[in-house]
N, C-alpha and C positions, 0 to 999 in steps of 0.2 A: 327576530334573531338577536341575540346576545350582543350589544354593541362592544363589550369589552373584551371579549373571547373574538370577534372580528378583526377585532386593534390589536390584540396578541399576533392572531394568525397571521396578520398580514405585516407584522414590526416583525415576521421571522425570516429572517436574511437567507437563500436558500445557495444549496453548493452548488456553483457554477466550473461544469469541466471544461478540460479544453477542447477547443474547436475541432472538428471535425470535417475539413475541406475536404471537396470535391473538385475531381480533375488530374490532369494528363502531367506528369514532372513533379510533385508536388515532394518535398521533401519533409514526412511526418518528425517531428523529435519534442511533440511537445504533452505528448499523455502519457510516456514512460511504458508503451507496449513493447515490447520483443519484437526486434527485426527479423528476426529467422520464424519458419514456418514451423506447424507443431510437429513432435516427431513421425515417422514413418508407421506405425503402429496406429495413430488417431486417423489419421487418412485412408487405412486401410479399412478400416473400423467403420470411416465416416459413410466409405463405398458401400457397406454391406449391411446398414442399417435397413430394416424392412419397414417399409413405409407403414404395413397394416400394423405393425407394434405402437403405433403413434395416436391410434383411438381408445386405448386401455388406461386407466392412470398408469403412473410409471411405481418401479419398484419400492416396497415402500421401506426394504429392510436394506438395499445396497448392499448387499453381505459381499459382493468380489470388490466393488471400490472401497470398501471397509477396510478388507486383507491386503492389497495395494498400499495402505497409507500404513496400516501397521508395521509392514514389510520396510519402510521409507524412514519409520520413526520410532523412537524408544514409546510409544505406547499400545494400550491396548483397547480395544473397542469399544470400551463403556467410559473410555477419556478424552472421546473427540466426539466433535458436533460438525454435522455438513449442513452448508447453506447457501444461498444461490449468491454468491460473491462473496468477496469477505467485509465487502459494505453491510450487506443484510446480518451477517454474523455478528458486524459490532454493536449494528442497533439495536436488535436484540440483547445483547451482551447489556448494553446501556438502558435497555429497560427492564431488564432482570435484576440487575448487580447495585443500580445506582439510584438507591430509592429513600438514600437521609438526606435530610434537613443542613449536613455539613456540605460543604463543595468538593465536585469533581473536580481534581487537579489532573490539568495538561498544559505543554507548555506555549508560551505565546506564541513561537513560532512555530505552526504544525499543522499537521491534517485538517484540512477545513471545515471537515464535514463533522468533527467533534464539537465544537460550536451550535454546528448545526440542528447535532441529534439536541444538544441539554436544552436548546431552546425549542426546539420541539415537543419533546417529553418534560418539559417543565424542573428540570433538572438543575438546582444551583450550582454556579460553577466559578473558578477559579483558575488565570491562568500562571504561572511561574515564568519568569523571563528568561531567558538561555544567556546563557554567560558572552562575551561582549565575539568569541569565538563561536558563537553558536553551537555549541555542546552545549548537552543538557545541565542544568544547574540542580544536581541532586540534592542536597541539602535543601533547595527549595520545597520539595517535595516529604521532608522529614517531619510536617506538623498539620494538625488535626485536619481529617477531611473526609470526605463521606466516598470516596474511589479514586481509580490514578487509572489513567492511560496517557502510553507513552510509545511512540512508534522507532523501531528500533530495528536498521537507520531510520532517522527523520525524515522526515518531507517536509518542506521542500530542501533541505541541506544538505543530504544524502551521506549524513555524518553519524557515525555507529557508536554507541556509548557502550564500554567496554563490560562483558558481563559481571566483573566482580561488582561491577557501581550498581548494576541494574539489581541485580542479589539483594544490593545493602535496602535499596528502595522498598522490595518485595519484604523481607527479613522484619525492618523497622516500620511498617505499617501493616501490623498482622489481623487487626480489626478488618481495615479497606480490600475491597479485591482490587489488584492492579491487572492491568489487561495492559499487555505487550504487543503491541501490533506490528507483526514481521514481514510487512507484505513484499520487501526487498530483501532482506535476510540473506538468500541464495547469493546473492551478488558480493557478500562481507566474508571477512576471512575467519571472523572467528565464529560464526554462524548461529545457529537459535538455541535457546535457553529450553525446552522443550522438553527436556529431561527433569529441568528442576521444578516442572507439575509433582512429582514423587515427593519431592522435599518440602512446597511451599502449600498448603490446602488453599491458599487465597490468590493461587498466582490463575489469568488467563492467558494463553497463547494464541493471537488470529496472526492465519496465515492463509495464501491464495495459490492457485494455481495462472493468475491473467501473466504475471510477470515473466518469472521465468522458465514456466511450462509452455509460454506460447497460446496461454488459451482464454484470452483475455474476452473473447465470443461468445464465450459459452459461459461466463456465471456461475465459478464455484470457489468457496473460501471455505475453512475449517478453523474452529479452536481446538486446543487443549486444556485440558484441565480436571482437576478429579473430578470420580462417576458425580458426589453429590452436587457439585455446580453444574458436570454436564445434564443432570436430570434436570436441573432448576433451568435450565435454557430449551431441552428440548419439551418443559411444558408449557414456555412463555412462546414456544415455535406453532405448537399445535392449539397453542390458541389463540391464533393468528393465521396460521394453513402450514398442513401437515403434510405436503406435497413437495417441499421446496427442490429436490433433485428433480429435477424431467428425467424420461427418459435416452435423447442426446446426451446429453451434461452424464449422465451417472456411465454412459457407454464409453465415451472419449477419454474423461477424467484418469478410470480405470486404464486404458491404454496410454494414457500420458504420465503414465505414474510408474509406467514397469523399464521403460528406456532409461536407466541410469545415465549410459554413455552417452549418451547423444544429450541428455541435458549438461551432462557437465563441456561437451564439446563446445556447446550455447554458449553458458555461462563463462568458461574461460574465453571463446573470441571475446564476449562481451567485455571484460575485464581487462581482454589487451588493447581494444578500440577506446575504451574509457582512458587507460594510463595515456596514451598516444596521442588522444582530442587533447587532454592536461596539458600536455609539455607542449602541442604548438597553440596553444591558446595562452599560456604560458612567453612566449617567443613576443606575443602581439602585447602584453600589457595583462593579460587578464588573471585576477588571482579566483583562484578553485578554492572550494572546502576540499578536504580530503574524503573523497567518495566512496561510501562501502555497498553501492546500490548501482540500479541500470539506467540511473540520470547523474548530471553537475549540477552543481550551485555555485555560479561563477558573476563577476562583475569586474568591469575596468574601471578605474577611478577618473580615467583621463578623460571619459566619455557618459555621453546619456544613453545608457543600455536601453532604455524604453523606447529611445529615438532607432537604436538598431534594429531590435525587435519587430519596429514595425516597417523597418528598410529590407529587413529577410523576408517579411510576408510579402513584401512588391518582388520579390525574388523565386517566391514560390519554396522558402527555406522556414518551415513553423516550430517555434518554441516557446517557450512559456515564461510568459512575465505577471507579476505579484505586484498590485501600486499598492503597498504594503507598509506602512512602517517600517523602520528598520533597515527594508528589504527592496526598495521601490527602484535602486539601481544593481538588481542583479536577474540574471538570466537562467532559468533550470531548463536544461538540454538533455533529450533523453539520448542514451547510445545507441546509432544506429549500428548500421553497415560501416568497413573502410570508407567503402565510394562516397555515403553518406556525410559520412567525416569529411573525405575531403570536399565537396561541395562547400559543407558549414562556412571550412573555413578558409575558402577560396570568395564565397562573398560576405566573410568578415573584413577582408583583406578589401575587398573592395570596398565597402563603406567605408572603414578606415582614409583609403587613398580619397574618398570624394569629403574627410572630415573638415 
């Protein structure tokens, strides 16, 4: 065996999600899933799936979940790529798009799993520092480089960089594909860039259905972007397995795509339970980023957030902490339910009193 190709593989840091507890009371807010159940439409759907359609491969052309997403978005069929999450979509994306000798820029603080891929695929890279507000520092991103992704909102910040800035980024690096990853988007008021595939030949758009379709079980993520970059991803797909929708996933997705109203019913609770966590976390000490997503990025100065963190797990109350640079005294809390909320921050309140 190759001892140097051994010492690669195993020097590659791999992404670690959040936990996944088991048991009775347990208050989930630390993976950013959707509290509400998926629409009425997927469960109807899920009832009347025939078991004997499950020894066939599944369909290979998707043509009604195709017309679903067309119907949802300014494009057309030969501009989007389906994948089994919008994990699988990016790393493909990253081994399709990101093949110079220059660095892939993204920013230092952000999706973990970008890290992940370049040192996987041997991809040189580069990160840019977020300005001391954690917004994106664009001008970072204005000088020589071999691709840009950038998630928009960010993760873990849940802070949305306004599309005229994302424009300049895409605009002034016309060599580079830039890949925007929206996988929160839904939850932002000014919402996805998705359109400006027409305008940019270099821009990519990944976006998911886990977040705020409720269907984070099932495994489906999409890009945008012109037919010739969608051709160049769906041949780096089939050459790799040309199977990626099951047939579940291609059945639900399609019904979780036609319920307009009831996603937006979703999205708005979610939006008024996010303002509402703000302002009494706010009350105790804690300062928020300004959130365009279905989690906070919050921290108290007066206190060791790490030490809370692991006072709400003896509580049965789980969120997500980062021993991060930068970042090692702040909290990302996904939004749950009211009830949710209030739990949170009935045992913030309590640690607090036992500080």
């Amino acid at each position: 065996m190759n001892t140097e190709l051994m010492k690669k593989l195993s020097n590659i840091e791999p992404y670690v999600p959040g936990e996944q507890p088991k048991g009775e009371g347990i208050i989930k807010l630390n993976t950013n899933e959707n509290p509400y159940p998926p629409c009425q439409g997927v469960l109807k759907a899920l009832k009347e799936i025939k078991a004997d359609s499950l020894k066939l491969y599944p369909d290979f052309v998707c043509k009604e979940l195709k017309g679903v997403i067309c119907e949802n978005y300014p494009v057309k069929e030969n501009e989007f790529f389906l994948g089994n999450g919008s994990d699988e979509v990016l790393a493909l994306c990253f081994k399709a798009f990101f093949n110079s000798e220059k660095p892939v820029l993204f920013p230092d603080i952000t999706y973990s799993f970008y890290s992940v891929w370049t040192e996987f695929f041997n991809i040189p890279y580069k990160t840019v520092p977020l300005n001391e507000d954690f917004t994106i520092n664009a001008e970072g991103f204005l000088t020589e480089n071999g691709g840009i992704v950038i998630p928009n909102p960010n993760a873990p910040t849940a802070i949305y960089e306004p599309k005229n800035s994302i424009e300049n980024i895409i605009r002034q690096n016309p060599e580079s594909v830039v890949i925007i990853d929206e996988a929160y988007v839904d939850f932002s008021e000014e919402g996805s860039i998705a359109e400006l595939i027409h305008k940019y030949e270099n821009l990519v758009v990944v976006q998911t259905y886990s977040k705020s379709r409720s269907l984070a079980g099932i495994r489906f993520g999409y890009a945008f972007a012109n037919p010739e970059l969608i051709s160049v991803l769906e041949g780096v797909k089939n050459s790799f397995n040309s199977y990626t929708i099951n047939t579940v996933t291609r059945i639900l997705v399609a019904e979780g795509g036609k319920d307009r109203a009831y996603f937006n019913e979703c999205v708005g609770k979610i939006k008024k339970t996010r303002t509402r966590l703000t302002a009494e976390l706010s009350k105790l000490g804690f300062k928020t980023c300004p959130s365009s997503a279905n989690f906070i990025f919050t921290t108290n100065p007066e206190i060791d957030c790490c030490k809370l963190f692991e006072y709400l797990k003896t509580r049965k109350v789980f969120v997500r902490h980062f021993d991060k640079p930068k970042i090692s005294n702040y909290l990302r809390i996904t939004i749950g339910t009211d009830y949710e909320a209030d739990v949170l921050i009935k045992e913030i309140k309590g640690f607090l009193k036992e500080k």
